[in-house]
C-alpha positions as CSV (number, residue, x, y, z in Angstrom):
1,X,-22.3,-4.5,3.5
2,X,-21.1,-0.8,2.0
3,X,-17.4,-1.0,0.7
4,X,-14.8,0.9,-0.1
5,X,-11.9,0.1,-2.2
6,X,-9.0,2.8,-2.3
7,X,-6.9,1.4,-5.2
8,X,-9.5,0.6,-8.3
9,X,-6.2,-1.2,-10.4
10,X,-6.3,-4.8,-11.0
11,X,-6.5,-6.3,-7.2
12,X,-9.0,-3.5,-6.4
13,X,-10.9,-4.4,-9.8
14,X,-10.7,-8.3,-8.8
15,X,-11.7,-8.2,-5.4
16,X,-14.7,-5.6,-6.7
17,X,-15.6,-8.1,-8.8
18,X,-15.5,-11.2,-6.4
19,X,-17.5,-9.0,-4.3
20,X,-20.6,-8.1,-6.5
21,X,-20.5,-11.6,-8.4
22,X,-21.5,-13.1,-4.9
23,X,-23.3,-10.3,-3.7
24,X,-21.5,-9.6,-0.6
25,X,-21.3,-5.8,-1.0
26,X,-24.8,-3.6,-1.3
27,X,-22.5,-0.9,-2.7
28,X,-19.6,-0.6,-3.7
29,X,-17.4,2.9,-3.7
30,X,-13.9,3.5,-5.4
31,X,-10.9,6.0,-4.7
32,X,-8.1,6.1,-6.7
33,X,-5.3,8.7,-6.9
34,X,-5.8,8.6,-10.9
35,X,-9.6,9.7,-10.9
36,X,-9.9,7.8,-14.6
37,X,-8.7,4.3,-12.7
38,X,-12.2,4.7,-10.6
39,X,-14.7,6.2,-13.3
40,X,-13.3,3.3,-15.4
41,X,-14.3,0.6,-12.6
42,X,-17.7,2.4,-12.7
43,X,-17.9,2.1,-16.6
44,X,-17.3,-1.4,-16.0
45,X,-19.5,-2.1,-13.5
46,X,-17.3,-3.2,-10.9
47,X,-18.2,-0.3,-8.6
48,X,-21.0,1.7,-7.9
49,X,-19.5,5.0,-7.8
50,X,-16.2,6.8,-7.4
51,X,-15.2,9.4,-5.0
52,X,-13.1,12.2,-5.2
53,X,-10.9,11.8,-1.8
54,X,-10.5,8.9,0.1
55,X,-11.9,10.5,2.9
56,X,-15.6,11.3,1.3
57,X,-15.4,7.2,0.0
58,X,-15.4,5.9,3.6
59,X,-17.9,7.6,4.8
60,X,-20.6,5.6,6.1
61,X,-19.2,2.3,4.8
62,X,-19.1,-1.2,6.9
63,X,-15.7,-2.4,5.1
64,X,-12.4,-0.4,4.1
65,X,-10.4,-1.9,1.4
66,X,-6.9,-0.1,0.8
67,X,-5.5,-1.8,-2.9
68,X,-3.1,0.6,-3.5
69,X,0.2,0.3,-4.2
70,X,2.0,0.0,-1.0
71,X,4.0,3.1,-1.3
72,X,0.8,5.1,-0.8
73,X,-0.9,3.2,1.5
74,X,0.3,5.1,4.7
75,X,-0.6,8.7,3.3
76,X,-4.2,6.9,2.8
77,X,-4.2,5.9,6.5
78,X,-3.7,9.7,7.4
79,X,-7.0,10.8,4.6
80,X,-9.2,8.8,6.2
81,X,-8.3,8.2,10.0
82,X,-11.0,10.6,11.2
83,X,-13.8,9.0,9.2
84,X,-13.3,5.2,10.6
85,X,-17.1,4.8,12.0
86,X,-17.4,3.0,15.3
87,X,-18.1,-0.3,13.3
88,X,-16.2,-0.2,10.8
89,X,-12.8,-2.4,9.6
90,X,-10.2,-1.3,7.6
91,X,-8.0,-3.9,6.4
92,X,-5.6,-4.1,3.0
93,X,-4.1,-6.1,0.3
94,X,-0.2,-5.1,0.7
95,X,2.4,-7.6,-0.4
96,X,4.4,-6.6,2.8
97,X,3.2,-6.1,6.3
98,X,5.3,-5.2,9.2
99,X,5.8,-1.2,7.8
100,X,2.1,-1.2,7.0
101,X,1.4,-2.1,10.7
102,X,4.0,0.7,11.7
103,X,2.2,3.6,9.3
104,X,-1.0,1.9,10.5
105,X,-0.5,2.5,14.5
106,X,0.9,5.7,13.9
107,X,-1.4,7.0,11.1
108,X,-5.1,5.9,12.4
109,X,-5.2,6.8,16.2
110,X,-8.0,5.0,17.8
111,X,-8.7,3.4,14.4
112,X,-6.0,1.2,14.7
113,X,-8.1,-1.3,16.5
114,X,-10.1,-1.8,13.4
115,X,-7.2,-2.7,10.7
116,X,-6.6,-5.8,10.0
117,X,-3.6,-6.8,7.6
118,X,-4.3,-9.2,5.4
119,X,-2.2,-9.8,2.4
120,X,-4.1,-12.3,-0.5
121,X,-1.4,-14.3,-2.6
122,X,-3.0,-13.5,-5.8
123,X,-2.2,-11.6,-8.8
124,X,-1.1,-11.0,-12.3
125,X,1.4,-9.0,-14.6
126,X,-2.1,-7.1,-16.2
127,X,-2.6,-4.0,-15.0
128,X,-6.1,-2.3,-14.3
129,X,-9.7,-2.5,-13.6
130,X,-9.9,-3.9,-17.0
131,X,-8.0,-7.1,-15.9
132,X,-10.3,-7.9,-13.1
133,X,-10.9,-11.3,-12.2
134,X,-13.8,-12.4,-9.9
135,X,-12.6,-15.9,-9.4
136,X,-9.1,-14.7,-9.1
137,X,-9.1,-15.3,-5.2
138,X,-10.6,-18.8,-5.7
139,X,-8.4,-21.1,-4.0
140,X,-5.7,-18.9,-2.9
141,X,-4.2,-18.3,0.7
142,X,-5.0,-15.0,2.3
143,X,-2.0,-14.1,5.2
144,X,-3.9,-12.1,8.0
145,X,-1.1,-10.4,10.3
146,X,-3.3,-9.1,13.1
147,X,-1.2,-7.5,16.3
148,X,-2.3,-7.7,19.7
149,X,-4.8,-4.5,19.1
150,X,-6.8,-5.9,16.6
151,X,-10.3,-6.5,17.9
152,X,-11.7,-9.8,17.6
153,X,-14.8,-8.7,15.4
154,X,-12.5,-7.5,13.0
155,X,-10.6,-9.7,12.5
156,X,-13.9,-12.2,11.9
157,X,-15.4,-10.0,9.4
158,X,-12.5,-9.6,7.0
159,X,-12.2,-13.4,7.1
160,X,-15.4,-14.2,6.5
161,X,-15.3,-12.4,3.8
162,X,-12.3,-13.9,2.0
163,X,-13.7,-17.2,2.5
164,X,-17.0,-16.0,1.0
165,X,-14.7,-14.8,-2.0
166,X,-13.4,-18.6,-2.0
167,X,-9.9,-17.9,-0.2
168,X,-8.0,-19.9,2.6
169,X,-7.0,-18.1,5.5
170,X,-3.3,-18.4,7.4
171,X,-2.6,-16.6,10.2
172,X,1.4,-15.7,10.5
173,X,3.6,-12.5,12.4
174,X,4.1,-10.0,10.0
175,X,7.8,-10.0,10.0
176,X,7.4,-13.8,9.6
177,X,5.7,-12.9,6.6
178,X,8.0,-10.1,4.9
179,X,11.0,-12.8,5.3
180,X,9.4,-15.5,3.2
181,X,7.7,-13.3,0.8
182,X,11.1,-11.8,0.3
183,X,12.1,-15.0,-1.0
184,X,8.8,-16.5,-2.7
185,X,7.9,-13.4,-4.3
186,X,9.4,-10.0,-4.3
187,X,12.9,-11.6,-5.4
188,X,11.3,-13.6,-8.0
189,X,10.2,-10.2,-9.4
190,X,13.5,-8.7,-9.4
191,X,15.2,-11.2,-11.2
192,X,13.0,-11.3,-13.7
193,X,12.9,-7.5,-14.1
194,X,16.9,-7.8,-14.0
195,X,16.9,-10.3,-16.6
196,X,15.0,-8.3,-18.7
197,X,16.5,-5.4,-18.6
198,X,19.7,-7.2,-19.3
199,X,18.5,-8.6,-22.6
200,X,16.8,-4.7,-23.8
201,X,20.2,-3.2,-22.8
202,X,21.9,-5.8,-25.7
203,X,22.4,-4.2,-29.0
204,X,21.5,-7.5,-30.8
205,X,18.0,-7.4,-28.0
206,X,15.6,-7.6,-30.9
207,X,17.4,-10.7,-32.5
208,X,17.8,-12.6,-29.3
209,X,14.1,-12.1,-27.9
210,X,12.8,-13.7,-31.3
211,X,14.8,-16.9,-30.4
212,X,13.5,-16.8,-27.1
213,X,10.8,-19.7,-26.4
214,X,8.6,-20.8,-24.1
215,X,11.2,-21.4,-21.1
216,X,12.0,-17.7,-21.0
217,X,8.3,-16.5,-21.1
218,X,8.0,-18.6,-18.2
219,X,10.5,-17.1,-16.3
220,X,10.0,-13.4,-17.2
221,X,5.8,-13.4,-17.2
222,X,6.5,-11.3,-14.5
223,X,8.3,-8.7,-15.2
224,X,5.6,-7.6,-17.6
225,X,4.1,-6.5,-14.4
226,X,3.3,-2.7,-13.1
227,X,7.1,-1.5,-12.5
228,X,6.0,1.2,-9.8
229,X,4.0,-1.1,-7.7
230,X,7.2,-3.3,-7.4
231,X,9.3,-0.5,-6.8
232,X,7.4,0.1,-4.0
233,X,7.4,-3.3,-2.9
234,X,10.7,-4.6,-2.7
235,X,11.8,-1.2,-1.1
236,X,8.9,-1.6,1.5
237,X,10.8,-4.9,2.1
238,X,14.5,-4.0,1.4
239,X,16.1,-5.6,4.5
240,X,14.6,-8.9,3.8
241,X,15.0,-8.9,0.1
242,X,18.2,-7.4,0.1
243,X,19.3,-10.9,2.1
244,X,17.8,-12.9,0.0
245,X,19.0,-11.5,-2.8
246,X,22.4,-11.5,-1.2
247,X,22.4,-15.4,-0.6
248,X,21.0,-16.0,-4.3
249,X,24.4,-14.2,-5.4
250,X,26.8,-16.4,-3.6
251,X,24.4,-19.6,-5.1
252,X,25.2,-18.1,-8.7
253,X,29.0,-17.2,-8.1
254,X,29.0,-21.1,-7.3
255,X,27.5,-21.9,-10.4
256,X,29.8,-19.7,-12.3
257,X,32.8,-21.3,-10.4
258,X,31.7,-25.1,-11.2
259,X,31.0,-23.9,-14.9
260,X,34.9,-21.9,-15.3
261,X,36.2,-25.7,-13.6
262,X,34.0,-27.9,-15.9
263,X,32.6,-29.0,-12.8
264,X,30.0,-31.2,-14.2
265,X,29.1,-33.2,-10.7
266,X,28.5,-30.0,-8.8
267,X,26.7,-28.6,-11.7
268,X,24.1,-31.8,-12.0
269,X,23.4,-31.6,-8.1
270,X,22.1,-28.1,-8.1
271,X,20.2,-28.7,-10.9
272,X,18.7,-32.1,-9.3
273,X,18.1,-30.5,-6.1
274,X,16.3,-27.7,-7.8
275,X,14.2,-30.1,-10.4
276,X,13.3,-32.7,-6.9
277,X,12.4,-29.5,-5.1
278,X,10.2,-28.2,-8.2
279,X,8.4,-30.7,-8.7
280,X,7.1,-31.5,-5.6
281,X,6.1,-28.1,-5.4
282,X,3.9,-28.4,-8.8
283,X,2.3,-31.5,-7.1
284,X,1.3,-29.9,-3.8
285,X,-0.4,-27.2,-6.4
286,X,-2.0,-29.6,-8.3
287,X,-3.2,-31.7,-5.7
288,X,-6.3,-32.3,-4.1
């Protein structure tokens, strides 16, 4: 099939990547709103050409791919809503869905029949086509939020080709999905930004980071990440993360109470509830 991937950065690179290492894609076109992002995916072989506007890239193509940050993606929808062919799917890689839906019915017209949202729980803090990963989708879960619209066909095509790319495939509402991604992954990211930021506003920062081990790389791999594609992300899903974040505060203003009262029982049963919960998390992951 012809692609198009409007977003070359490191999702766009990856799933370029997947693509031509299994040769699903016969060509494979890239649009991105910093023209060097795309001629460096073509350098790099991950795509067969770049275009100039989104609208001349999906021009004649089977499969729409919008990797873009999220914050852009609904001025994209606008670009290329009167090129959507007959037979063609649009579909996305957003880390929130139910606003992308919205700008999606209101943006594409007729179109919207053809866009399925699909969000793949993937990623890393590297940014760019450089980064790209082909097996990064190997394993993964791919969220598909379809609405009632969504035409069948569709909807088979962009799975098909996740699986093919070695993803599973979950089927959830999208505001289903915004609430739990709130909590699994677009607070994570803030905290660890906060935390951050915390320590490089210290005037002793420098000192302290060179004590810091491997316990706080852990913790803040993430907020090496792009800051702007976050930005956008946590905004796209304020409501949600804004109550989760909410909740995590009155969690930590009971910590900080049992620490001021010594309050060594209520201290060790957050922590074992959190180490129990932890680790049967890491052996779900590492399981069969």
């Amino acid at each position: 099939m012809k692609v198009a991937i409007l977003g070359c950065g490191f999702i766009g690179g990856s799933l370029a990547a997947a693509l031509r290492r299994r040769r699903l894609a016969s060509s494979i076109t890239g649009y991105d709103i910093d023209p060097l992002t795309a001629a460096r995916g073509v350098a790099l072989g991950l795509l067969d050409a770049s275009s100039s506007t989104a609208a001349l890239a999906v021009q004649g193509v089977d499969l729409v791919v919008l990797a873009a940050p999220v914050g852009s993606i609904p001025a994209l929808f606008g670009q290329i809503a009167a090129e959507i062919g007959p037979d063609s799917v649009v579909t996305d890689v957003g880390s929130t869905k139910a606003g992308l839906i919205g700008a999606a019915r209101a943006e594409l017209g007729r179109a919207f029949e053809h866009f399925v949202p699909a969000h793949p729980i993937a990623g890393g803090e590297r940014p760019g086509p450089e980064a790209a990963d082909p097996d990064l989708f190997e394993g993964c879960t791919v969220v598909i939020t379809t609405s009632a619209e969504t035409r069948a066909d569709a909807v088979l095509r962009v799975e098909q080709m996740w699986r093919s790319c070695g993803a599973r495939i979950a089927q959830m509402d999208a505001a289903e999905h915004d609430r739990i991604l709130a909590c699994v992954s677009h607070l994570p990211h803030v905290l660890a930004y906060a935390l951050v930021a915390h320590i490089a506003g210290r005037a002793d920062s420098e000192r302290v980071l060179s004590l810091a081990g491997p316990g706080f790389r852990d913790f803040t791999r993430i907020a090496a990440s792009n800051a702007q594609l976050w930005r956008d992300i946590v905004l796209a899903n304020r409501e949600a993360v804004g109550s989760e974040l909410q909740e995590l505060i009155a969690e930590l203003q009971q910590a900080q109470a049992a620490l001021a009262a010594s309050d060594a029982r209520a201290l060790q049963e957050l922590f074992e509830l959190a180490s129990r919960t932890r680790r049967a998390f890491g052996e779900r992951q590492d399981g069969p």
